[in-house]
N, C-alpha and C positions, 0 to 999 in steps of 0.2 A: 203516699209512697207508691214508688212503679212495682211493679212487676219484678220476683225475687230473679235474679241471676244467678246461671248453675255456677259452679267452681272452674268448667270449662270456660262459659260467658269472659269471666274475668280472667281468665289467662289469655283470651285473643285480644286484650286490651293492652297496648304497648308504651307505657308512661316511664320516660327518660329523665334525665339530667341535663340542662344543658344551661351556657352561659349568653347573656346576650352580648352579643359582637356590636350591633348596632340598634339605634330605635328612632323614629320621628313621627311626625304627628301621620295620621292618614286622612289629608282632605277631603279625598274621595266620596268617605267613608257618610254614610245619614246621620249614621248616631258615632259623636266623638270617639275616636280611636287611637292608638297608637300601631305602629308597623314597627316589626321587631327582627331581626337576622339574629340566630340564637345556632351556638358552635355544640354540637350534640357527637364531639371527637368521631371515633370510626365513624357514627352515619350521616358525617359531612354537616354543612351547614344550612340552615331551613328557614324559612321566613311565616310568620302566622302573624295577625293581625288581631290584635285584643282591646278591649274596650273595659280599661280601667286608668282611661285619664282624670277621674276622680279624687286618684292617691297618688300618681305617679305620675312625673313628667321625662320625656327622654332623657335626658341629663342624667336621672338618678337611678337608669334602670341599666346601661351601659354597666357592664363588669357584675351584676348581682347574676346570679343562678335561681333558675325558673325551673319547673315544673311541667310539661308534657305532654299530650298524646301524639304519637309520632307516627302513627299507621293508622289513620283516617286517612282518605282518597283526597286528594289537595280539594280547597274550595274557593270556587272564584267569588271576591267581595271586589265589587263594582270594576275596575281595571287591574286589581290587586291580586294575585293567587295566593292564599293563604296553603300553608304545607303540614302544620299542626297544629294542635289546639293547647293552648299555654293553660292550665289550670289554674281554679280560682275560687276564693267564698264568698257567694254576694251575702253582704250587706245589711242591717235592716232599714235600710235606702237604696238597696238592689244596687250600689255601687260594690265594685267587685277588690277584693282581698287578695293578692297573689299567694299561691302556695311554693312555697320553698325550705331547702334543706335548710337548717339552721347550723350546719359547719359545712365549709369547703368539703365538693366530693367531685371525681375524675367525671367530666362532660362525657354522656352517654350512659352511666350507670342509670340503671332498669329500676324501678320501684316496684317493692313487691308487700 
């Protein structure tokens, strides 16, 4: 286990709600990916790039609501700027689990 985290630590963590608008594969990418536009309401719409082509093909992830970090510094993956980090449970095949609400909730509510 890491290093405990104060109560401060976790509140500069900003994990939202949001819906994905769009997804396709990322060829780009070394290790299979998907490319995701996800609508996060007020703070507009953001693109992050996730690697759980394992369970999920773009077809089936259009219209589900995902899970967040939304204030990480964007990161470039190979030609690609990823904007947040979609969260997720690996596996015990390190194939990753997407985390999500399990009823409809307004794109951009905060997780606390």
């Amino acid at each position: 286990m890491n290093e405990p985290l104060t109560w401060n630590d976790f509140e500069k963590i900003e994990m939202r709600v949001g819906t994905v608008l769009h997804a396709e594969p990322l060829v780009a990418a070394r290790k299979p990916a998907i490319k995701l536009r996800i609508d996060f309401g007020p703070l507009g719409i953001k693109q992050s790039s996730a690697q759980i082509t394992t369970h999920y093909t773009p077809e089936t992830l259009v219209g589900t609501q995902v899970i967040a970090v939304v204030n990480f510094p964007p990161k470039q993956i190979g030609k690609f700027m990823s904007e947040c980090l979609v969260l997720g449970v690996y596996a015990p095949d390190d194939s990753v689990i997407l985390l999500r609400p399990d009823k409809p909730i307004a794109n951009g509510q905060q997780v606390g």
